[in-house]
N, C-alpha and C positions, 0 to 999 in steps of 0.2 A: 504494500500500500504506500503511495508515495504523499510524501506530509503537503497539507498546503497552509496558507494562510492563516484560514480558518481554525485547523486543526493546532496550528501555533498558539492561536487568540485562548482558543478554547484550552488546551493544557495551560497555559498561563494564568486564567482566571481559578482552575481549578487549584493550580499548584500555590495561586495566592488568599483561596478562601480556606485550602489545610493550611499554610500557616498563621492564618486569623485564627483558627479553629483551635491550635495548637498556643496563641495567647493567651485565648480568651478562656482557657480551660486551665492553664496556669494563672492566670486573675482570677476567677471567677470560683474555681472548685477546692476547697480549704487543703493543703497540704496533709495535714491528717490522715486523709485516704492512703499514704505509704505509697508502695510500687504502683499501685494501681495510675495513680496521680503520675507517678515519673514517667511511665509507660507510656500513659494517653499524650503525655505534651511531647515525649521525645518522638513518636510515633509519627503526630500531626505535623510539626517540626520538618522529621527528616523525610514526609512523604512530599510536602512542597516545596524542600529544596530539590529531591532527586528530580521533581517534574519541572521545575524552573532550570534546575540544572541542565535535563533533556533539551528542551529548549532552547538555552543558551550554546550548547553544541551545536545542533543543525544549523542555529544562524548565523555559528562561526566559519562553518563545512563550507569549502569555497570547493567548485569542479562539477559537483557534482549533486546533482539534487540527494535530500536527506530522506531516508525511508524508514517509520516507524517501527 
């Protein structure tokens, strides 16, 4: 499947509403909960850098178009 625009926009917003998700759950949910708590933030965290990360590869990818 070869990525387009769209599909750039669209991992972008996703990979920037896990990292909202992963603040707002480190603000929002008391520390108390233990691993649970560490888990849930480091989780939402590292799943919207890996997809912002993705991202930021293909639009460095010069040659040749980037395929998901």
């Amino acid at each position: 499947m070869v990525e387009t625009q769209r599909d750039r926009l669209l991992l972008s917003v996703v990979g920037a509403a896990c990292i909202g998700v992963g603040i707002l759950i480190a603000v929002a949910v008391p520390e108390s909960d233990g691993a649970a708590w560490v888990m849930a933030v480091a989780g939402s965290l590292a799943a919207g850098v890996l997809l912002l990360g993705r991202v930021a590869f293909a639009w460095l990818r010069t040659g040749r178009r980037a395929v998901l």
